[in-house]
C-alpha positions as CSV (number, residue, x, y, z in Angstrom):
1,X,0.0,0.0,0.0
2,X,1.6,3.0,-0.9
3,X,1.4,7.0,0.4
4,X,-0.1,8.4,3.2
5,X,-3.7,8.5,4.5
6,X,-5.4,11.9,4.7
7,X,-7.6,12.8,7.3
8,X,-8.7,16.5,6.5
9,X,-9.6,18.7,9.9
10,X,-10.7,22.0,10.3
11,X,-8.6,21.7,14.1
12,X,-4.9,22.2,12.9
13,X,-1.6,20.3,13.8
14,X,2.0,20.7,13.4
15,X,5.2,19.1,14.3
16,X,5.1,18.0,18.0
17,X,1.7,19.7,18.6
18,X,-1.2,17.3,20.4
19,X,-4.7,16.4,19.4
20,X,-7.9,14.6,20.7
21,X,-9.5,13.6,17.7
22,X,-13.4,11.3,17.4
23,X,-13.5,8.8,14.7
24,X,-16.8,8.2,13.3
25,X,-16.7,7.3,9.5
26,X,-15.7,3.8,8.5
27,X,-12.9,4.9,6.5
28,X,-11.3,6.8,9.4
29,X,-11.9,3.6,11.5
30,X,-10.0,1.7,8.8
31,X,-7.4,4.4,8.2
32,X,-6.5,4.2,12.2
33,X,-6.2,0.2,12.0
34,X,-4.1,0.4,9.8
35,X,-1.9,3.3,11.3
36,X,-1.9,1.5,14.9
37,X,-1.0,-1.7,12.7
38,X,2.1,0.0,11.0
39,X,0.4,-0.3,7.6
40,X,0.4,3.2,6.7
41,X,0.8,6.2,8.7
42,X,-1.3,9.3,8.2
43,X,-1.3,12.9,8.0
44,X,-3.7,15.6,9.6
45,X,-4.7,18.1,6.7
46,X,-6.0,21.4,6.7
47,X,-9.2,22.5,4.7
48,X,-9.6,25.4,2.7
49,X,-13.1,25.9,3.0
50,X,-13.4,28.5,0.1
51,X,-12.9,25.6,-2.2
52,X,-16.7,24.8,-1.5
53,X,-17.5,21.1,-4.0
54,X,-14.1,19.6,-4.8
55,X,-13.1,17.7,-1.5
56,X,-9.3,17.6,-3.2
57,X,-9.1,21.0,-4.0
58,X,-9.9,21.6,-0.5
59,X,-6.4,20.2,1.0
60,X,-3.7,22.2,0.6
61,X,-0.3,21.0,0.1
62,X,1.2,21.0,3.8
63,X,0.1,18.6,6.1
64,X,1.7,17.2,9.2
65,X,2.1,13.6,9.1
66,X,0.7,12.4,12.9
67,X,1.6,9.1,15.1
68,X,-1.3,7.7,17.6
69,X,-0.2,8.0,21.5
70,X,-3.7,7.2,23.4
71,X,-6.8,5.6,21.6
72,X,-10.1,4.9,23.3
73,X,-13.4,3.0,22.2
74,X,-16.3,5.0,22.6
75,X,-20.1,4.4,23.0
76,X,-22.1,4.0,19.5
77,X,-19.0,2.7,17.8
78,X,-16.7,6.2,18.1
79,X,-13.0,5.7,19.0
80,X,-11.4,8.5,20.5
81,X,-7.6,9.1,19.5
82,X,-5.0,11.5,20.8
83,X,-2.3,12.1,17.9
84,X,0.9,13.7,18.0
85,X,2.6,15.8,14.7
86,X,5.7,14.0,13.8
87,X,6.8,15.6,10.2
88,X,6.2,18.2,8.0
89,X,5.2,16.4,4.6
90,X,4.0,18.3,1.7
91,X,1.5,16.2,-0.4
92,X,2.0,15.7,-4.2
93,X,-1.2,13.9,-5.5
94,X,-4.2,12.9,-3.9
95,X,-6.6,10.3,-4.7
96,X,-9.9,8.6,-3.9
97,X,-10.1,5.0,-2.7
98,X,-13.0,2.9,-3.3
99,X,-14.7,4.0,0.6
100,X,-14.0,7.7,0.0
101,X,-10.5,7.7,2.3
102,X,-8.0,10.0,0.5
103,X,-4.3,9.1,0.2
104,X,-1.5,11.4,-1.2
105,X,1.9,10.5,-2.2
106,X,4.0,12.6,-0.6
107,X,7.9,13.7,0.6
108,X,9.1,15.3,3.6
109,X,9.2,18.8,4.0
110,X,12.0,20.4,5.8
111,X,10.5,22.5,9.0
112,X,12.0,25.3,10.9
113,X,14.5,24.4,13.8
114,X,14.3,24.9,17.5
115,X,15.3,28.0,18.6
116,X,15.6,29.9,22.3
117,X,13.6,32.5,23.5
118,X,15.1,35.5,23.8
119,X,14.1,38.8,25.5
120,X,12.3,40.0,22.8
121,X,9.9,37.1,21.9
122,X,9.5,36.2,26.1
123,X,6.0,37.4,25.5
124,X,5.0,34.6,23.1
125,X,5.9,32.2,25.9
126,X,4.0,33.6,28.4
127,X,0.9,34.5,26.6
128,X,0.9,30.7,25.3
129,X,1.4,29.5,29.0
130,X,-1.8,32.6,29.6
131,X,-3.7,31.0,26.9
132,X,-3.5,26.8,28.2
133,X,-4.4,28.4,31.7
134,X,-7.5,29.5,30.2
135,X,-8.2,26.7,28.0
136,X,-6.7,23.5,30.4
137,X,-8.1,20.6,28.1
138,X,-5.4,22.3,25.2
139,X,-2.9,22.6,28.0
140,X,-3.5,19.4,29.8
141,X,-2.3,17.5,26.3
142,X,1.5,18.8,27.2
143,X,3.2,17.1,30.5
144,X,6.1,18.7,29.4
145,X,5.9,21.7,27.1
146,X,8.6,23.3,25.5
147,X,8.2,27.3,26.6
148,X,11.7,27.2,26.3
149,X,11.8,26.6,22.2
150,X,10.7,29.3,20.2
151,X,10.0,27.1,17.7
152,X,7.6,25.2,19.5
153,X,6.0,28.2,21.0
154,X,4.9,29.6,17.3
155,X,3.8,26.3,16.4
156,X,1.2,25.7,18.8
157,X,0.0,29.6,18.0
158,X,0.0,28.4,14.6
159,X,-2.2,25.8,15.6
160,X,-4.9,27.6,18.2
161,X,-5.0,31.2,16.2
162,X,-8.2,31.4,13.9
163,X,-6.3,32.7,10.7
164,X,-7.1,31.7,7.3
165,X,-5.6,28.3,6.0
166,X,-3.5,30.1,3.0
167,X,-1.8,32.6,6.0
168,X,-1.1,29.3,7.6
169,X,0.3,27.3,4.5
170,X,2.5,30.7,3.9
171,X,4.0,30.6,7.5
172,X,4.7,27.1,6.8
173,X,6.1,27.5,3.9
174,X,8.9,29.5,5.2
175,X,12.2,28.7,5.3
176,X,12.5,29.9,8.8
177,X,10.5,30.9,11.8
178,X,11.9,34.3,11.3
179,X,8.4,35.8,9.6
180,X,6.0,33.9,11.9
181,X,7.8,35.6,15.1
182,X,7.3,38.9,13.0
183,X,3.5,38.3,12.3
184,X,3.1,37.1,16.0
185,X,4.8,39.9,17.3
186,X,2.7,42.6,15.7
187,X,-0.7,40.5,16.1
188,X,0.1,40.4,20.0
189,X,0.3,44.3,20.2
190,X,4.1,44.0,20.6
191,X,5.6,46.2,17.8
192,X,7.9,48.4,20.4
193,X,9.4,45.2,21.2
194,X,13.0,45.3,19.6
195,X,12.6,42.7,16.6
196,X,14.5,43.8,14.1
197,X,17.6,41.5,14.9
198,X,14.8,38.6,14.2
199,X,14.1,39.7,10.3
């Protein structure tokens, strides 16, 4: 069996990031199987929703390739799962199989690498640690998070910020973290802060 299973999701997921997920559909049941089985791993996908009746068009092309830590069987035949982001992947072509499960093939895509905090992007750790105070069932996914890793820190806003899937794929798409710490910088009301070392 070759490529990846898709699993498109409006909740959003990047490397190292956590995730309760409810499987319903038969072909999600099937696709978890045989990801738990070491068939075929899967990625979590973002959807463009102004790509309204083609389900493909919908996906865009990085995704974050996911590995199962927790899985339980609900009542009415759901199974709860709780995924973890392992790569970056950036999918190629995507096709239908015969019970409507997408599959891509697909290559790794290079992410940004961990970086400190410093002075000047402090505040992005401690409005994330503000943020999982306020929302525990987020924060309570991370024994040990990584406040320390700038990196880290802009992934997870990344993942909780209600911005529009192309804004996402662009940050992503970066070669660094360098624009996203920009973006989150100003979008946190902290343009006196001194970034320009960080562009």
């Amino acid at each position: 069996m070759v490529g990846i299973a898709l699993f498109p999701s409006s909740s959003h997921l990047l490397p190292n990031g956590r995730l309760e997920i409810t499987i319903a559909e038969e072909r999600y049941i099937r696709m978890i199987k045989q990801s738990l089985a070491s068939e075929r791993s899967f990625a979590l996908c973002m959807l463009n929703e102004s790509e309204e009746h083609d389900e493909i068009k919908k996906i865009p092309a990085i995704s974050t390739e996911v590995h199962i830590i927790d899985f339980n069987a609900l009542d009415g035949g759901l199974l709860s799962i709780l995924v973890e982001g392992s790569q970056t992947v950036r999918l190629l072509a995507i096709k239908v199989e015969d019970d409507g499960l997408l599959r891509a093939d697909y290559e790794p895509y290079p992410h940004w690498k961990a970086a400190p905090i410093e002075p000047a992007t402090l505040c992005l750790s401690e409005k994330l640690k503000l943020f999982y105070a306020t929302m525990p069932e987020i924060g309570s996914l991370y024994s040990k998070p990584e406040y320390d890793n700038l990196t880290w820190v802009c992934q997870r806003w990344i993942e909780i910020l209600p911005l529009e899937v192309h804004y996402k794929q662009l940050l992503l798409t970066q070669e660094n973290i360098k624009l996203t710490v920009r973006f989150l910088l100003k979008l946190l009301d902290n343009d006196n802060l001194p970034i320009a070392e960080l562009v």
